[in-house]
C-alpha positions in Angstrom: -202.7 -71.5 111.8 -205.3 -69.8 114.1 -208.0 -68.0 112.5 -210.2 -65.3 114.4 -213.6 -64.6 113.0 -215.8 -62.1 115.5 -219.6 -62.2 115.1 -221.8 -59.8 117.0 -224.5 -62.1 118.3 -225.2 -61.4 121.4 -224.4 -57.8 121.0 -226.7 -57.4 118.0 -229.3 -54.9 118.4 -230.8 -57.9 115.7 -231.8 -61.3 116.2 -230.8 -64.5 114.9 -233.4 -66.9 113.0 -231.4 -69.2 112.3 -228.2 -70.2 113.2 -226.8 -72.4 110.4 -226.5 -69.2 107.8 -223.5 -67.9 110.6 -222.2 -71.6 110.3 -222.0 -71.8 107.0 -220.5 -68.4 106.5 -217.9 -69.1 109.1 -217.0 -72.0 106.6 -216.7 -69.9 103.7 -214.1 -67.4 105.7 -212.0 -70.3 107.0 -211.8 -72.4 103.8 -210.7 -69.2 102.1 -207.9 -68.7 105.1 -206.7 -72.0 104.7 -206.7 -71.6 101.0 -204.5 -68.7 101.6 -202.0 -70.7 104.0 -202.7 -74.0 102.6 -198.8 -75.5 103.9 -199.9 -74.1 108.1 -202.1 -76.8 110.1 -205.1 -75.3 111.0 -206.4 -75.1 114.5 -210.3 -74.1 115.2 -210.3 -71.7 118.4 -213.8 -70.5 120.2 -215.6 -69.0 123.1 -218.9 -69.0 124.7 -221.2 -69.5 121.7 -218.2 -69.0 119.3 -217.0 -72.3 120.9 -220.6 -73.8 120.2 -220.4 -72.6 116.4 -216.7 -74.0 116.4 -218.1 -77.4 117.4 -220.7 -77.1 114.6 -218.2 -76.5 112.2 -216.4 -79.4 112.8 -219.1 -81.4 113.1 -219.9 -80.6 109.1 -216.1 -80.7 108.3 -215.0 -84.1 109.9 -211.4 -83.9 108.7 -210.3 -80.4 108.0 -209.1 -79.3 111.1 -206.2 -80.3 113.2 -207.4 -79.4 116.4 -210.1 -77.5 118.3 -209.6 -75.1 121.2 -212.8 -74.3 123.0 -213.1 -71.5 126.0 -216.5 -71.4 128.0 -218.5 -73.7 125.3 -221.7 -72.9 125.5 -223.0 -76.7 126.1 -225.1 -76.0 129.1 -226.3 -72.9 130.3 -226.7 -72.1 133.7 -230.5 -72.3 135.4 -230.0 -68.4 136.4 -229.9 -67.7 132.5 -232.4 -70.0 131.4 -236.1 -68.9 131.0 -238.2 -70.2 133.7 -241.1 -72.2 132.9 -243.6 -71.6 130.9 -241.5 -69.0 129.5 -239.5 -71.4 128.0 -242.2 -72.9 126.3 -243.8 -70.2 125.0 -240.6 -68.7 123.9 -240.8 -70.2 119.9 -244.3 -68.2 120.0 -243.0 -65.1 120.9 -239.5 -65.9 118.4 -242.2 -65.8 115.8 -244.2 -63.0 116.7 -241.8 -60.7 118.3 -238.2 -61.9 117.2 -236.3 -58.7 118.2 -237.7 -58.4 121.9 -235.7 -58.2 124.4 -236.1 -61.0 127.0 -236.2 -58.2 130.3 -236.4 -61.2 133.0 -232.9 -62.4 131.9 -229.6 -60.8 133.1 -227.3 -59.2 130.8 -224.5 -61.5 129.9 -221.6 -59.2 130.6 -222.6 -58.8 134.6 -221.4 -62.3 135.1 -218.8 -62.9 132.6 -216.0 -60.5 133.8 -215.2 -60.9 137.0 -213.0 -57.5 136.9 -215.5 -54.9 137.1 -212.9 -52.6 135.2 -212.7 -55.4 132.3 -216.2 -55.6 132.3 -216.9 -52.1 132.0 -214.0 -52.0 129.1 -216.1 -55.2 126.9 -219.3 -52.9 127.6 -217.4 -49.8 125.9 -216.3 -51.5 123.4 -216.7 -50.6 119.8 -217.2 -53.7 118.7 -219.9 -54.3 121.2 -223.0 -52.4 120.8 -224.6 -53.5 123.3 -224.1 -56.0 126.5 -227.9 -56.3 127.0 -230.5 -58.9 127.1 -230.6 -61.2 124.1 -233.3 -61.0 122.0 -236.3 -64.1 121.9 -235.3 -65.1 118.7 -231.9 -65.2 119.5 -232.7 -67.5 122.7 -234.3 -69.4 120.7 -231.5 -70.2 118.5 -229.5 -70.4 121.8 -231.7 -73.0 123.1 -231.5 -75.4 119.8 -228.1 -75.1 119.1 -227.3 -76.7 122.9 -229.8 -79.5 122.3 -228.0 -79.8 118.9 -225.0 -80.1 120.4 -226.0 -82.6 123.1 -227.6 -84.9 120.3 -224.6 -84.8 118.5 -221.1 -84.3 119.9 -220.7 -87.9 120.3 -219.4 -87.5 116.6 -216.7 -85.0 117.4 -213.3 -86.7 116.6 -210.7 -83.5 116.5 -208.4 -83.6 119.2 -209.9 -81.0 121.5 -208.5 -78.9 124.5 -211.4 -77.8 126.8 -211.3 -75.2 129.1 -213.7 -73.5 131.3 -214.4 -71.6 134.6 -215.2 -73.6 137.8 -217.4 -71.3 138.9 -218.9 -70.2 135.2 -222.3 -68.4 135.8 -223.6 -68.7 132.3 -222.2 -71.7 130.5 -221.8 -74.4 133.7 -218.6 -76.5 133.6 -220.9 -79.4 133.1 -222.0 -78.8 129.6 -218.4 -79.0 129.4 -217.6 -82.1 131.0 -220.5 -83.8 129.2 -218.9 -82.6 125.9 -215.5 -84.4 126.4 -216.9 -87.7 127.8 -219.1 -87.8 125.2 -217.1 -87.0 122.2 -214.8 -89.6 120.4 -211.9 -88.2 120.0 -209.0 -90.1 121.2 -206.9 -87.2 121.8 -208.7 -84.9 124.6 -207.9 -82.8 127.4 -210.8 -80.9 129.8 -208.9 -78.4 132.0 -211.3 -76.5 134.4 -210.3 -73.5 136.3 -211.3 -73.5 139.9 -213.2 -70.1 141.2 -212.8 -68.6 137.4 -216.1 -67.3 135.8 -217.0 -67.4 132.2 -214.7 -65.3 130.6 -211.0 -66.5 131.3 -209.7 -63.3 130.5 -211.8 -61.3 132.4 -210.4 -62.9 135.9 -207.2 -61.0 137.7 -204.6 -60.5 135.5 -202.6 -63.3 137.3 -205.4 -65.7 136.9 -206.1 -64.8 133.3 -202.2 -64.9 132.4 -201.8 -68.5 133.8 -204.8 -69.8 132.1 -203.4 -68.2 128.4 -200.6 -69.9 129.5 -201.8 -73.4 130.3 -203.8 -72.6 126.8 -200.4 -72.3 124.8 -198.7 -74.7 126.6 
């Protein structure tokens, strides 16, 4: 049993303040899915910073899931998206102060997720995405914590995992990937990264994007 659970974070004209509330609520949904299937195996799937909160979730529920699926984790991000210094720095300041500004010196996700420009142009249009803009400071704040979360503790991940991520990722490098599956202790685990795909698997050529679903359900 997959379960799909869609959370407009970085399309939130809001902020996040803290990311444990989504984590915890993501828990509630898929205990009451599994409740409702309790005789299907369940299997964790997530991308991009769904595949960071997936990782969190099985990090607070050791043994309730059969397997984890992860697309683009958001481990690492790439030095093109990170705030330069002393932005950085200042950046729990202005979190506080100003929690729903919109980091302008950042690029907009969505330009270098899709490679497709007519895929791109379709996420941007989408209803379920209000907005492909510049995250918020509070909500690269939370960003920012949940990666050096992540990094502190992965080593505890045990799931058998499937990994799989874009070669040439411009927002969430392959390393942060790599660094997740030779840290973690799982003794079932398998790191497949596409050469020349960018973040979004499914926003590459349809031929590209069809052999990586493919490789996916194997």
């Amino acid at each position: 049993m997959f379960v799909l659970l869609t959370y407009k974070v970085m399309a939130s004209p809001d902020h996040i303040p803290d990311i444990q509330p989504l984590v915890l609520d993501c828990i509630s949904f898929f205990n009451s899915a599994r409740a409702d299937h309790p005789n299907l195996p369940p299997f964790l799937y997530g991308e991009s910073l769904g595949a960071a909160l997936a990782v969190l979730v099985c990090l607070k529920q050791r043994t309730a899931w059969k397997g984890l699926v992860l697309s683009g984790a958001m481990c690492e991000i790439s030095k093109k998206f990170r705030l330069v210094w002393p932005i950085e720095k200042l950046l729990p300041t202005a979190a506080f102060i100003a929690p729903s500004w919109r980091i302008v010196i950042t690029q907009p996700p969505a330009s270098r997720s899709y490679k497709k420009e007519w895929k791109r142009k379709l996420i941007e249009r989408s209803p379920n995405c209000q907005t492909c803009g510049k995250p918020t400071a509070a909500s690269a704040l939370q960003l920012l914590r949940v990666r050096e979360y992540l990094k502190r503790n992965c080593h505890e991940l045990e799931v058998p995992m499937l990994i799989v991520h874009g070669g040439e990722g411009m927002i969430c490098v392959p390393e942060g990937a790599k660094f997740l599956y030779e840290s973690s202790t799982s003794e079932d685990k398998t790191l497949k990264i596409f050469t020349g795909m960018w973040h979004q698997l499914i926003g590459e050529p349809n031929e590209s994007a069809e052999y990586s679903t493919i490789y996916c359900h194997g």
